[in-house]
PDB file with SEQRES, HELIX, SHEET and CRYST1 records, atoms N, CA, C and O in Angstrom:
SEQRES   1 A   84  UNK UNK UNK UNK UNK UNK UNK UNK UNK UNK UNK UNK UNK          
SEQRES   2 A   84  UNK UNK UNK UNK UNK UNK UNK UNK UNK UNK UNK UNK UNK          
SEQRES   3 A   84  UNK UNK UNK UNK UNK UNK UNK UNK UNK UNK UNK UNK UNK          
SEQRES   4 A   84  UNK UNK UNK UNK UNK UNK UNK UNK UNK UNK UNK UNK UNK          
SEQRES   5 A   84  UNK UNK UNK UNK UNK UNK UNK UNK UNK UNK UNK UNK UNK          
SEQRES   6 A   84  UNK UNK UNK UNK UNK UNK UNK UNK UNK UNK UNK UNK UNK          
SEQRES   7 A   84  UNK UNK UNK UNK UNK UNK                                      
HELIX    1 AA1 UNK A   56  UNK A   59  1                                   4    
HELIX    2 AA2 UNK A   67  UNK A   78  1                                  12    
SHEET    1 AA1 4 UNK A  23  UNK A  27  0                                        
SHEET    2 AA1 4 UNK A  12  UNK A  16 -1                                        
SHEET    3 AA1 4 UNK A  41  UNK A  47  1                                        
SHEET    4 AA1 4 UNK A  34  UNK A  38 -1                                        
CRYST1    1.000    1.000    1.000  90.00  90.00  90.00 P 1           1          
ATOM      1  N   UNK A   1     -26.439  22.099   9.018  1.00  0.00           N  
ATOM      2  CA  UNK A   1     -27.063  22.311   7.731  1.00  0.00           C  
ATOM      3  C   UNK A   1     -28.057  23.473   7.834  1.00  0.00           C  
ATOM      4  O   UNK A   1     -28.817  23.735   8.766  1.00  0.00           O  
ATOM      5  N   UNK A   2     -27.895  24.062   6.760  1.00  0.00           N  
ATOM      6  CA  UNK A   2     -28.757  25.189   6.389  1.00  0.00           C  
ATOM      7  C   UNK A   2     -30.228  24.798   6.583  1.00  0.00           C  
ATOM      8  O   UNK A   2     -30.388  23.672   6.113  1.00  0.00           O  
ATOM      9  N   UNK A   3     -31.675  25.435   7.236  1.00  0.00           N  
ATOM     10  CA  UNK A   3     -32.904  24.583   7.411  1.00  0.00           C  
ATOM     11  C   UNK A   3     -33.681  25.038   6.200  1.00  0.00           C  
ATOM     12  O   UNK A   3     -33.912  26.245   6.122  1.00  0.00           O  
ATOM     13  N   UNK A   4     -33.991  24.471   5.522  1.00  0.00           N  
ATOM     14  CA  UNK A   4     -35.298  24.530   4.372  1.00  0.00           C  
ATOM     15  C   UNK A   4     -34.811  24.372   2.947  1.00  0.00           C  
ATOM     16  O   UNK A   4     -35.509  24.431   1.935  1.00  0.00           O  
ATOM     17  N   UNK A   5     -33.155  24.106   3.044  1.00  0.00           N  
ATOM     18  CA  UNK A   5     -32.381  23.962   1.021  1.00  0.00           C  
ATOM     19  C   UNK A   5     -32.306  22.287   1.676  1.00  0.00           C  
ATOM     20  O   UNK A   5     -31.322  21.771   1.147  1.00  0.00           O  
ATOM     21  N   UNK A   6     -32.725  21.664   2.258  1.00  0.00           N  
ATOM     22  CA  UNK A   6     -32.282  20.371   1.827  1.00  0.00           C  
ATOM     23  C   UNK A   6     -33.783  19.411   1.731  1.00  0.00           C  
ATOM     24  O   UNK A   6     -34.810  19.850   2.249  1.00  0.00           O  
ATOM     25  N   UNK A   7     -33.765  18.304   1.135  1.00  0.00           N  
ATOM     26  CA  UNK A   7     -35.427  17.907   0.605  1.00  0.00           C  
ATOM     27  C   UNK A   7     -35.536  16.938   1.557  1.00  0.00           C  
ATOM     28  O   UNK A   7     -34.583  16.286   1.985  1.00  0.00           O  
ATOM     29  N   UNK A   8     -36.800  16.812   1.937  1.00  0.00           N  
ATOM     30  CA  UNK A   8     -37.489  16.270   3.241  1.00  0.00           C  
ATOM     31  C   UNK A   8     -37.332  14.564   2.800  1.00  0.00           C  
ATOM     32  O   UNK A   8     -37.360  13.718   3.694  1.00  0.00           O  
ATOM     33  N   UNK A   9     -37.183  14.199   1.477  1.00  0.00           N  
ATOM     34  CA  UNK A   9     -37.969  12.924   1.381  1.00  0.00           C  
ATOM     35  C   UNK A   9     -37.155  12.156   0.963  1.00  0.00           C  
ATOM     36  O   UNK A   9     -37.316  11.551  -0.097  1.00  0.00           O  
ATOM     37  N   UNK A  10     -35.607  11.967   2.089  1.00  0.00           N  
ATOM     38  CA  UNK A  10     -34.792  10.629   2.028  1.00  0.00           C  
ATOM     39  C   UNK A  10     -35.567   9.356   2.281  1.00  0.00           C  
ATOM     40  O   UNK A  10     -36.670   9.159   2.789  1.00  0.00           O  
ATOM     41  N   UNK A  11     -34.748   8.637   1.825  1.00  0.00           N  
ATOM     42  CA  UNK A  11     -36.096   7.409   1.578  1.00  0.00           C  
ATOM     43  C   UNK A  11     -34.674   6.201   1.542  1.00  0.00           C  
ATOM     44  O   UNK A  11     -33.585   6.730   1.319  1.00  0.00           O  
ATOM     45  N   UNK A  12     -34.670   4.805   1.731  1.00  0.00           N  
ATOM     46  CA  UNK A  12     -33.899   3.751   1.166  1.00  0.00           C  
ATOM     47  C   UNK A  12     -34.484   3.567  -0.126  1.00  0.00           C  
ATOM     48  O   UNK A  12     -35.654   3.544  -0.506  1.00  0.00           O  
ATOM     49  N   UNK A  13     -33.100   3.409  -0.858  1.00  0.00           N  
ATOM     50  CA  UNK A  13     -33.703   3.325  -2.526  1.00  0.00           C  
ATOM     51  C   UNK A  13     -32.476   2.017  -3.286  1.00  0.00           C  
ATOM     52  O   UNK A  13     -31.321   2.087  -2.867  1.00  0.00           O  
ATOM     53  N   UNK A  14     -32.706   1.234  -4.039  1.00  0.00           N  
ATOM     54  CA  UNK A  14     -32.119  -0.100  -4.099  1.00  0.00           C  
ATOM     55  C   UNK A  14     -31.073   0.582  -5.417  1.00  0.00           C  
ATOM     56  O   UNK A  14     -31.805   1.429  -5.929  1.00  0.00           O  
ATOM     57  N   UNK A  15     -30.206   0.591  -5.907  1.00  0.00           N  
ATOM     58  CA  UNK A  15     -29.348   0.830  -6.968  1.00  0.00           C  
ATOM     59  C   UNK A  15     -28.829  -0.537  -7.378  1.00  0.00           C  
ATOM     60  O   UNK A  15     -28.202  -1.234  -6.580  1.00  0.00           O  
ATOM     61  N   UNK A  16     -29.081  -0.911  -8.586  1.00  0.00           N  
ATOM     62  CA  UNK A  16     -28.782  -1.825  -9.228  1.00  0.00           C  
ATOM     63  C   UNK A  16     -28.145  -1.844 -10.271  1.00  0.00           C  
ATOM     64  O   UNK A  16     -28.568  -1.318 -11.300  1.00  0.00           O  
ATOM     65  N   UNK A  17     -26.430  -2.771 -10.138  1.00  0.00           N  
ATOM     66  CA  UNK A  17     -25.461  -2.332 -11.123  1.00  0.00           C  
ATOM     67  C   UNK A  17     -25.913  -3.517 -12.603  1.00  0.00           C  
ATOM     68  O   UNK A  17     -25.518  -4.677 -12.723  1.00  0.00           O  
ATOM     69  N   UNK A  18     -26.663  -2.894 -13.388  1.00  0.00           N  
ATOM     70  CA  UNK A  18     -26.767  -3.893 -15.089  1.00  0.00           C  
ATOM     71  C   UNK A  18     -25.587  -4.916 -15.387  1.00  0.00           C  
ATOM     72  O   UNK A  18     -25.711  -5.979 -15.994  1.00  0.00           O  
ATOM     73  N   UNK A  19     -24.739  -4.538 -14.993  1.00  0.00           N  
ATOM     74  CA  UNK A  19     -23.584  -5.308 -15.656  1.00  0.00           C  
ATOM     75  C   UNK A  19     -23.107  -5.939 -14.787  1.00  0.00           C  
ATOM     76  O   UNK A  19     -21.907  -5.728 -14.962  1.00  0.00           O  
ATOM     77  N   UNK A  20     -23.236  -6.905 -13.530  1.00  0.00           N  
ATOM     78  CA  UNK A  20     -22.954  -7.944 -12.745  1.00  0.00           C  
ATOM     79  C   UNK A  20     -24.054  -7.788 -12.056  1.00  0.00           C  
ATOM     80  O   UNK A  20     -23.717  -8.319 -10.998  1.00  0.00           O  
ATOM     81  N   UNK A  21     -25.303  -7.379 -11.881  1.00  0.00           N  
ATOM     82  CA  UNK A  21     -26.176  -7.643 -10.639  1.00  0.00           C  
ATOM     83  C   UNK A  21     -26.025  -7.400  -9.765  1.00  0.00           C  
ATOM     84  O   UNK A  21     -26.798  -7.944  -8.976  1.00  0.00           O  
ATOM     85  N   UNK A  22     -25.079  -6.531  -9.205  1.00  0.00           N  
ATOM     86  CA  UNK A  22     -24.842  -6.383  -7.908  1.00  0.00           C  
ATOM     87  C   UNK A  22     -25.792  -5.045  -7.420  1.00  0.00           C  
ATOM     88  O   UNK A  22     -26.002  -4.054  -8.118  1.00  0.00           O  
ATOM     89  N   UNK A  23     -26.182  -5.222  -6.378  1.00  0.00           N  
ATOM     90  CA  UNK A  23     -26.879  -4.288  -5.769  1.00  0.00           C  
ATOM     91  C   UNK A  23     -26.796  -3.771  -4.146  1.00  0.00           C  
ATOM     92  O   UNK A  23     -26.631  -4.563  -3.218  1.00  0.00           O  
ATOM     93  N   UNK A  24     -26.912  -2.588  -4.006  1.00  0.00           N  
ATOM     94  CA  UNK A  24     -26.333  -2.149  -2.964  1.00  0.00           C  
ATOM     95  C   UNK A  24     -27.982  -1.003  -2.440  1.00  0.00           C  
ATOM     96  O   UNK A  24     -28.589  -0.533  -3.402  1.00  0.00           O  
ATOM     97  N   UNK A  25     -28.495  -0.695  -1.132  1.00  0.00           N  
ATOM     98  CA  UNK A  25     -28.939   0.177  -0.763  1.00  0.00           C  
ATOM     99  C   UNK A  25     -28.092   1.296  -0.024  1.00  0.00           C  
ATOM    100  O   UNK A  25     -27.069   1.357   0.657  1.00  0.00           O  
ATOM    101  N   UNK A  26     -29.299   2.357  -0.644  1.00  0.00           N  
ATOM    102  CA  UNK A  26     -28.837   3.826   0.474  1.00  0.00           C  
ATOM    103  C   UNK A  26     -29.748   4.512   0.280  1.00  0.00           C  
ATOM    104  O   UNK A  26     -30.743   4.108  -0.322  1.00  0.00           O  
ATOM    105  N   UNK A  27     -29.602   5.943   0.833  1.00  0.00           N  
ATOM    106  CA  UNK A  27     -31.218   6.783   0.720  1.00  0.00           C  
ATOM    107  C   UNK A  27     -30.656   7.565  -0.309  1.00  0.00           C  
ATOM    108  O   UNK A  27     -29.548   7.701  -0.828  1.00  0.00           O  
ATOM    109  N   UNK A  28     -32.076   8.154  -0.460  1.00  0.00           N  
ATOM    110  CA  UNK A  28     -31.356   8.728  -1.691  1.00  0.00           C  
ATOM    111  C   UNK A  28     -33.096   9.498  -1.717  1.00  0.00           C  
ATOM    112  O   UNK A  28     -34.017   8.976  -1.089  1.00  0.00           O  
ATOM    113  N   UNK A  29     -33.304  10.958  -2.667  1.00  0.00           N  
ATOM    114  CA  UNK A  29     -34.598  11.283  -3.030  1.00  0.00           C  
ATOM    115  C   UNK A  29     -34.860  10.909  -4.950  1.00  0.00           C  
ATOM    116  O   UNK A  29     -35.925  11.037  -5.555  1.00  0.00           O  
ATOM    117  N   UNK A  30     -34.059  10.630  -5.298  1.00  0.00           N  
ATOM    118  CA  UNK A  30     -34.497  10.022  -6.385  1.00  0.00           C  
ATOM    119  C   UNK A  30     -35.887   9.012  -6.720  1.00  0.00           C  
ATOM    120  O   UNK A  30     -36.298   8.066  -6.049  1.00  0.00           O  
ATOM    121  N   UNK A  31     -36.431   9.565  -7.977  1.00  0.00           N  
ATOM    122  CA  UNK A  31     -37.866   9.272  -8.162  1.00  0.00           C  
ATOM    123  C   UNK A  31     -37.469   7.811  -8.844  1.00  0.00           C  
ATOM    124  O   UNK A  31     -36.351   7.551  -9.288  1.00  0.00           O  
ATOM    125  N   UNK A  32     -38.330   7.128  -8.841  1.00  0.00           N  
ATOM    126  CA  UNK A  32     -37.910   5.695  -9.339  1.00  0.00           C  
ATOM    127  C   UNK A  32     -39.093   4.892  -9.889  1.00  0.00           C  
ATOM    128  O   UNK A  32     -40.101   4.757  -9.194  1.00  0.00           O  
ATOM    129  N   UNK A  33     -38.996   4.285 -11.271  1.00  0.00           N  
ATOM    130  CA  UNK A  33     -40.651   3.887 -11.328  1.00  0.00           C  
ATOM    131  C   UNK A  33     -41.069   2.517 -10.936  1.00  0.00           C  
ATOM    132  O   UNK A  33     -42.209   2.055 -10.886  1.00  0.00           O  
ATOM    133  N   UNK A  34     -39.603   1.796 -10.589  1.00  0.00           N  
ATOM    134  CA  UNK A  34     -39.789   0.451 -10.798  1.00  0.00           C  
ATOM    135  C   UNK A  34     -39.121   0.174  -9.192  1.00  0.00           C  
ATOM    136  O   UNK A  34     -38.255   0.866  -8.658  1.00  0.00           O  
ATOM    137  N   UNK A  35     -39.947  -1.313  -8.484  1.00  0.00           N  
ATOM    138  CA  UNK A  35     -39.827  -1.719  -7.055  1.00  0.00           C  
ATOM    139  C   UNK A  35     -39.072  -3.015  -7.299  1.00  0.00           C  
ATOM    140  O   UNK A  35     -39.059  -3.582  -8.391  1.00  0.00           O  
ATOM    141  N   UNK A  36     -38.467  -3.429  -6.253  1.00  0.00           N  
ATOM    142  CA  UNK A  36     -37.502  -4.740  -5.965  1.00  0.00           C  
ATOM    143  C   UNK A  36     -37.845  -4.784  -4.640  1.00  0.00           C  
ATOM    144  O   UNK A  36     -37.892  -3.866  -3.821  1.00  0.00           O  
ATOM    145  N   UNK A  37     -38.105  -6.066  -4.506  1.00  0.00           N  
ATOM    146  CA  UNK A  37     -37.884  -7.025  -3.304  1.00  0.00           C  
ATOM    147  C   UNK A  37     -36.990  -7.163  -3.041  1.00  0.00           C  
ATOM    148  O   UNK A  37     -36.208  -7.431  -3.953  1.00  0.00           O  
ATOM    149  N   UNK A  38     -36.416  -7.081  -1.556  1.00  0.00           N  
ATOM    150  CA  UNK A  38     -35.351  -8.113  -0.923  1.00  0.00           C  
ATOM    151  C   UNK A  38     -35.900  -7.996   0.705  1.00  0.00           C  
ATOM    152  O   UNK A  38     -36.496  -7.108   1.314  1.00  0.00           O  
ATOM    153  N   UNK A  39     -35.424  -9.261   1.062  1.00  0.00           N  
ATOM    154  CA  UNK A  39     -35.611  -9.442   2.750  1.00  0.00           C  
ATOM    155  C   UNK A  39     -36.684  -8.918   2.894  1.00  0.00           C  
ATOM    156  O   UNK A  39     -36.618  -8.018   3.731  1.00  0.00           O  
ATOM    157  N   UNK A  40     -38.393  -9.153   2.156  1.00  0.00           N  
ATOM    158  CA  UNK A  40     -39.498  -9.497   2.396  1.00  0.00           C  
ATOM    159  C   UNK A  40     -39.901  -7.757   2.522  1.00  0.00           C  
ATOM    160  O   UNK A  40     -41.075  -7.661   2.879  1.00  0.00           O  
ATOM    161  N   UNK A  41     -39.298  -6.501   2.341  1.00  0.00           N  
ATOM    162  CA  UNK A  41     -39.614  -5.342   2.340  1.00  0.00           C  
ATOM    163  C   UNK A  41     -39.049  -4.571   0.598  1.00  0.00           C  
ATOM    164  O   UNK A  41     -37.927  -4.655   0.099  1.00  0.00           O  
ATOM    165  N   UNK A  42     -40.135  -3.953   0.095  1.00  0.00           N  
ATOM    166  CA  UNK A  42     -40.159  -3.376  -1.036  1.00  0.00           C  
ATOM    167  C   UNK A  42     -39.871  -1.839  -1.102  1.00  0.00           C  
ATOM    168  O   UNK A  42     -40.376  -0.916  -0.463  1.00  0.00           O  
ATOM    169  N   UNK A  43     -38.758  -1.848  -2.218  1.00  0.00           N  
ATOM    170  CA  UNK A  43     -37.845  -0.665  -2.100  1.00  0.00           C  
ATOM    171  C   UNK A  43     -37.704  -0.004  -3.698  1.00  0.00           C  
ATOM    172  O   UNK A  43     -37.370  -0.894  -4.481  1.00  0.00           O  
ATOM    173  N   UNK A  44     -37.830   0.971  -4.182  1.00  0.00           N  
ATOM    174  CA  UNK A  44     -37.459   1.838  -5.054  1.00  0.00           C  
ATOM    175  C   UNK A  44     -36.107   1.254  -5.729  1.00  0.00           C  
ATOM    176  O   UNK A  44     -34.989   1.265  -5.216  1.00  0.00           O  
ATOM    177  N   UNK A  45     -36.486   0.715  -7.065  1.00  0.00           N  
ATOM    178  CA  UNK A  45     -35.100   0.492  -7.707  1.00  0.00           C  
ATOM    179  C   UNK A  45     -34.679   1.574  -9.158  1.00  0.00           C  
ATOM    180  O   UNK A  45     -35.463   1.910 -10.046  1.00  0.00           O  
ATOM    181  N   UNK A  46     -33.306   1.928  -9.043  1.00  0.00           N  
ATOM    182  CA  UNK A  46     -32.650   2.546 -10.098  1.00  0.00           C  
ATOM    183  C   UNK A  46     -31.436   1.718 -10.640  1.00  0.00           C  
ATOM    184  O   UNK A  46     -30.628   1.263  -9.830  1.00  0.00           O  
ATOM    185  N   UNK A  47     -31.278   1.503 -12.012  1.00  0.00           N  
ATOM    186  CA  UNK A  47     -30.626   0.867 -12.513  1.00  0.00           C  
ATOM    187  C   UNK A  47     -29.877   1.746 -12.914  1.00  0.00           C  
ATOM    188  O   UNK A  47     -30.262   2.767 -13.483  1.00  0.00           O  
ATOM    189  N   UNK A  48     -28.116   1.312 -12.540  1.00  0.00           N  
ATOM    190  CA  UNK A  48     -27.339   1.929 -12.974  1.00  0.00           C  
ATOM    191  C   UNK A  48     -26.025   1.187 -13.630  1.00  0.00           C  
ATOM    192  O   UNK A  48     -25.445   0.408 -12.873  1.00  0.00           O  
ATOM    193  N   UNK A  49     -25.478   1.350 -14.998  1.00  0.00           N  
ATOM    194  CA  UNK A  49     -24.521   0.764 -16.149  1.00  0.00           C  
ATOM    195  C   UNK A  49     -23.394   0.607 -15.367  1.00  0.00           C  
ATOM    196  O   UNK A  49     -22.798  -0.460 -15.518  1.00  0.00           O  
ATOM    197  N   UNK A  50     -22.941   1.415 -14.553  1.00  0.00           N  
ATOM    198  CA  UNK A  50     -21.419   0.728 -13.367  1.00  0.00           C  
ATOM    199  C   UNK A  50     -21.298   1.649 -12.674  1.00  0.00           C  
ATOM    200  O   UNK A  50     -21.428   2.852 -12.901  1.00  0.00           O  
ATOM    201  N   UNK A  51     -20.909   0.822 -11.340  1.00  0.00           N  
ATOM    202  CA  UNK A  51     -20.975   1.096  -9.674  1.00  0.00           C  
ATOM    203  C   UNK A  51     -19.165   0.930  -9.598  1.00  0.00           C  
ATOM    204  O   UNK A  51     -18.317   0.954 -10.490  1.00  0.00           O  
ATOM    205  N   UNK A  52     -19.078   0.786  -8.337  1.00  0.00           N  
ATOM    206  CA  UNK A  52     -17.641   0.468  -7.909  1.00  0.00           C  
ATOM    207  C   UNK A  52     -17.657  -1.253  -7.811  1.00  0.00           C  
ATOM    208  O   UNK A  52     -16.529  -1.747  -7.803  1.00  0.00           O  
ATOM    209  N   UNK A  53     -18.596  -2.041  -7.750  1.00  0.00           N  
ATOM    210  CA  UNK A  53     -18.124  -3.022  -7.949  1.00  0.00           C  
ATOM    211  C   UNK A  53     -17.925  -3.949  -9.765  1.00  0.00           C  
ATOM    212  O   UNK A  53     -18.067  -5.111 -10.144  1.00  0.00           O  
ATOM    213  N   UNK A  54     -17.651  -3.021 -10.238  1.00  0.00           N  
ATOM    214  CA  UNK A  54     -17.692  -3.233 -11.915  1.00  0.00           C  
ATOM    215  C   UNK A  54     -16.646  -2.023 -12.618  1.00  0.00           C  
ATOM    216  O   UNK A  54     -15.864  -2.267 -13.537  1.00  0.00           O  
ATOM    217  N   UNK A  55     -16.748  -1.243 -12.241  1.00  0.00           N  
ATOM    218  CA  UNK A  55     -15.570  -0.266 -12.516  1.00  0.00           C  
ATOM    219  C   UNK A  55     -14.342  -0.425 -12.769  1.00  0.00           C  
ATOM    220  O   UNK A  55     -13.738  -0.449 -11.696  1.00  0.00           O  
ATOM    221  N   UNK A  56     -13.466  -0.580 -13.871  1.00  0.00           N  
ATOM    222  CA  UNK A  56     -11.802  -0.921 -13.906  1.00  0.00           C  
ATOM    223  C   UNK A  56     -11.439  -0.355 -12.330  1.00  0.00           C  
ATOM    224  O   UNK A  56     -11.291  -0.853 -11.214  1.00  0.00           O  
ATOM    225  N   UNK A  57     -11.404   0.629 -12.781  1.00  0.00           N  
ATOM    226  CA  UNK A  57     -10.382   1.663 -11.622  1.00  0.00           C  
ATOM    227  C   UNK A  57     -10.474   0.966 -10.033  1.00  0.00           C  
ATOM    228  O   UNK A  57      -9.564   0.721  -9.241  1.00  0.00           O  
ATOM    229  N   UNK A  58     -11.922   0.763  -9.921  1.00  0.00           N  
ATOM    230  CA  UNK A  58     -12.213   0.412  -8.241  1.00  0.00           C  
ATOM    231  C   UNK A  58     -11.427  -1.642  -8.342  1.00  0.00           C  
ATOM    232  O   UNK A  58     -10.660  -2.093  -7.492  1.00  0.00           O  
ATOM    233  N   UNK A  59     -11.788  -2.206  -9.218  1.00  0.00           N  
ATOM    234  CA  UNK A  59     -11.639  -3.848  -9.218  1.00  0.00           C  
ATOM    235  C   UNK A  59     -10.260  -3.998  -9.724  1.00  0.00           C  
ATOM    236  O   UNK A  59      -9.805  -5.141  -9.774  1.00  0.00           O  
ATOM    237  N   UNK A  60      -9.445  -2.886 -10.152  1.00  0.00           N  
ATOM    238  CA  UNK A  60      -7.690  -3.351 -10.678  1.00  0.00           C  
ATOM    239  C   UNK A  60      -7.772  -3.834 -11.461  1.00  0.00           C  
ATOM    240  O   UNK A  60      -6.853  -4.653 -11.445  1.00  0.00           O  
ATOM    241  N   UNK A  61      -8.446  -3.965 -12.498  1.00  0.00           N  
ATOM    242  CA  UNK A  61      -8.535  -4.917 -13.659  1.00  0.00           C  
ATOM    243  C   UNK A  61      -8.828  -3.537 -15.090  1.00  0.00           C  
ATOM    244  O   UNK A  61      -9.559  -3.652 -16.074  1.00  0.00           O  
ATOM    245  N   UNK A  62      -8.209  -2.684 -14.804  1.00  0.00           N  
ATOM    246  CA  UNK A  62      -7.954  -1.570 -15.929  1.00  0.00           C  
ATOM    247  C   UNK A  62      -6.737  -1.769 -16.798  1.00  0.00           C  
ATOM    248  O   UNK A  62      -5.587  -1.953 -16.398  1.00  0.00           O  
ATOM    249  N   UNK A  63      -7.268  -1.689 -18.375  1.00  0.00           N  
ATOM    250  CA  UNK A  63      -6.286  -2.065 -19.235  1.00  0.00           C  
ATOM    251  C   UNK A  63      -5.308  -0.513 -19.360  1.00  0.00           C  
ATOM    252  O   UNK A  63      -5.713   0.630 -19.149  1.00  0.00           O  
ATOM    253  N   UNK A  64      -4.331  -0.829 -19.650  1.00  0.00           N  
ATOM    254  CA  UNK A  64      -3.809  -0.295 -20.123  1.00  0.00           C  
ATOM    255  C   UNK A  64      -3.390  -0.028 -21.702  1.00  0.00           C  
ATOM    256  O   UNK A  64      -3.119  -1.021 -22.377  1.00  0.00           O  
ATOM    257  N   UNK A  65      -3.339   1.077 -22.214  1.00  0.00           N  
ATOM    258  CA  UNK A  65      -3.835   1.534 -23.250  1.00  0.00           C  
ATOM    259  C   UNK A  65      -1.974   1.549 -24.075  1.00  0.00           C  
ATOM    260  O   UNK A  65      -1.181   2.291 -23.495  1.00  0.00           O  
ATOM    261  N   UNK A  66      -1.530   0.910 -25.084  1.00  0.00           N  
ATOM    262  CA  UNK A  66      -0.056   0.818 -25.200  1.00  0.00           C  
ATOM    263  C   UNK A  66      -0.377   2.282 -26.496  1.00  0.00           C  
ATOM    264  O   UNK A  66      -0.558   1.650 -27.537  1.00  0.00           O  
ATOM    265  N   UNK A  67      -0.482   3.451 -26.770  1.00  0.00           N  
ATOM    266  CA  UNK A  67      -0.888   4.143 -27.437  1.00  0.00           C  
ATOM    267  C   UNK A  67       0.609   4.778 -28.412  1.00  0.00           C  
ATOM    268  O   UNK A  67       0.348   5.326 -29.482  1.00  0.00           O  
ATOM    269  N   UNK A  68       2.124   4.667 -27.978  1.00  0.00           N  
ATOM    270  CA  UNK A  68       3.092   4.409 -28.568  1.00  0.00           C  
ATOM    271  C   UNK A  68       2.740   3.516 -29.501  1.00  0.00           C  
ATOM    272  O   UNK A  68       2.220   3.905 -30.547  1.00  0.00           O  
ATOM    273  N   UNK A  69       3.049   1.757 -29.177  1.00  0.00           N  
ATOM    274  CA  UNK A  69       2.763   1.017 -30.374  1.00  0.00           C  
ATOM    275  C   UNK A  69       1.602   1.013 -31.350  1.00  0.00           C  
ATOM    276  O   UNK A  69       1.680   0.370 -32.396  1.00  0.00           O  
ATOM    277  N   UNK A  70       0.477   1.752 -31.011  1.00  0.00           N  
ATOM    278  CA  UNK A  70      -0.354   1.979 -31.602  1.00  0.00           C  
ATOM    279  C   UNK A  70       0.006   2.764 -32.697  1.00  0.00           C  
ATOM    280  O   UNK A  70      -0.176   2.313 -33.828  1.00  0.00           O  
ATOM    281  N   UNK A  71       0.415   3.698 -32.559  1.00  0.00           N  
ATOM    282  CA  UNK A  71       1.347   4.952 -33.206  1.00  0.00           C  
ATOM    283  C   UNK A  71       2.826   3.954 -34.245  1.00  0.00           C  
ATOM    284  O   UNK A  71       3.333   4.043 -35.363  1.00  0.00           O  
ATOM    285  N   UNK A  72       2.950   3.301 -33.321  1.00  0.00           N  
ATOM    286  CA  UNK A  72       4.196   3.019 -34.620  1.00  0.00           C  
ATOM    287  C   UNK A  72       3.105   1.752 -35.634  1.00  0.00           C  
ATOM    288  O   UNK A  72       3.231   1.443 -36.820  1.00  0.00           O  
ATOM    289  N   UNK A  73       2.547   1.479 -35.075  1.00  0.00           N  
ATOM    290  CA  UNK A  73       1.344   0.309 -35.860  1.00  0.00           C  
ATOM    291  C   UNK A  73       1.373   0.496 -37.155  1.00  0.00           C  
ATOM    292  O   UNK A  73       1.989  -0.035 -38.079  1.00  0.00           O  
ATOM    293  N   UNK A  74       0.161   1.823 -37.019  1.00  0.00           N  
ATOM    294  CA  UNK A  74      -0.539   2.965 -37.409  1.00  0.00           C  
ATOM    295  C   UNK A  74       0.746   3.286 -39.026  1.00  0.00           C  
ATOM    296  O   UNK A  74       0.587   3.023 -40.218  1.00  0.00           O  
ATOM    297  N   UNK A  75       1.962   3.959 -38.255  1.00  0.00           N  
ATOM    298  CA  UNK A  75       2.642   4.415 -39.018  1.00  0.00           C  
ATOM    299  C   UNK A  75       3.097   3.519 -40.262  1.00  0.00           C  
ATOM    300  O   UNK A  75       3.123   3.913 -41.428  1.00  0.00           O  
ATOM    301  N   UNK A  76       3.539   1.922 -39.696  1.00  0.00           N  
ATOM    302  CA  UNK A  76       3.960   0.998 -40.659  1.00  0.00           C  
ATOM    303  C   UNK A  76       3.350   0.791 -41.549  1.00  0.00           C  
ATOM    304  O   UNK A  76       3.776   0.728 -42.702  1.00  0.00           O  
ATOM    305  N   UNK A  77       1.721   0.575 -41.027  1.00  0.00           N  
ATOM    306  CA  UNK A  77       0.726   0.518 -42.175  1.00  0.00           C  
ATOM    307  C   UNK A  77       0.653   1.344 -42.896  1.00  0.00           C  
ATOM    308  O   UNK A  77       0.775   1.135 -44.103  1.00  0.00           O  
ATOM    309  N   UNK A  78       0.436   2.508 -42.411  1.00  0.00           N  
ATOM    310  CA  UNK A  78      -0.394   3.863 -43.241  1.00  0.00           C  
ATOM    311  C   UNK A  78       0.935   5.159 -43.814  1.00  0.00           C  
ATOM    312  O   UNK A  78       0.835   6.041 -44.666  1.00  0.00           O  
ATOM    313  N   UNK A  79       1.878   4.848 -43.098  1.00  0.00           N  
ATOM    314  CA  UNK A  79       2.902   6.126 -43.076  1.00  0.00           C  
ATOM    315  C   UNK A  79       3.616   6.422 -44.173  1.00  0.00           C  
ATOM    316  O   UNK A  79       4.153   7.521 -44.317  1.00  0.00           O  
ATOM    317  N   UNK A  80       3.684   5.481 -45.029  1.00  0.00           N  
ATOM    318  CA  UNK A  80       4.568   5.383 -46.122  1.00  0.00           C  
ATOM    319  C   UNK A  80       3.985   5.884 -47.723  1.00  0.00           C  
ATOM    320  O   UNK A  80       4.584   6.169 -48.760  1.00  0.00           O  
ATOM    321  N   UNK A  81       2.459   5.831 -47.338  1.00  0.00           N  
ATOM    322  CA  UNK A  81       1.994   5.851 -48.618  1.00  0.00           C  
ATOM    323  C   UNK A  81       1.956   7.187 -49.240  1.00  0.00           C  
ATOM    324  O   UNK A  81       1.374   7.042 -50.316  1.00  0.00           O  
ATOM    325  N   UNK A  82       2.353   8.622 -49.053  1.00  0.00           N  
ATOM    326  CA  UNK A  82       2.684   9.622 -49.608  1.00  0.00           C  
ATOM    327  C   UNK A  82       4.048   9.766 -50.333  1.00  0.00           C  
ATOM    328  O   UNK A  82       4.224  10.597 -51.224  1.00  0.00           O  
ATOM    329  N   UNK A  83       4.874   9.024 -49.956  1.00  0.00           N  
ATOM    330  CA  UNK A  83       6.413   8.914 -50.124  1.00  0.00           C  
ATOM    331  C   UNK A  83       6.534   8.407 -51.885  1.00  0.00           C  
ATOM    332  O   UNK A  83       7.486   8.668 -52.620  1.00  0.00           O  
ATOM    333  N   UNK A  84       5.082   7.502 -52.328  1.00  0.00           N  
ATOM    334  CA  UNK A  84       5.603   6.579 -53.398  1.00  0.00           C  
ATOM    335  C   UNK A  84       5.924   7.734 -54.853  1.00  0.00           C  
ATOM    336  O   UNK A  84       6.364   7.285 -55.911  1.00  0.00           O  
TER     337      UNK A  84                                                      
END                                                                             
């Protein structure tokens, strides 16, 4: 690594996924205003809306989008009404 472009002040910082609770550490220099406990040592928490353990893509549980039948849906309802 290049000496003086990278920032001095890695730190363990707690990331916390909102949408199941799951939480994971790593370092990170991110500023953080709010602290969490775990295992009796206090750590920098950032809350974040989805991680890999909440993510379709990472958990296999991604819908699939049928956007054909949507389209012929769409059409049955709505498609006809210029024709009258």
């Amino acid at each position: 690594m290049k000496k003086g472009i990278h920032p001095d002040n890695y730190r363990p910082v707690v990331f916390k996924d909102m949408s199941n609770d799951d939480t994971f550490i790593t370092r990170s220099t991110i500023n953080a205003k709010e602290t969490i406990e775990i295992d009796g040592v206090t750590y920098p928490l950032v809350k974040v809306e989805i991680s890999n353990t909440s993510h379709p893509f990472y958990t296999g549980k991604a819908k699939l989008v049928d956007t054909a039948g949507r389209v012929d849906k769409f059409m049955s309802r709505y498609g006809n009404r210029n024709k009258k």
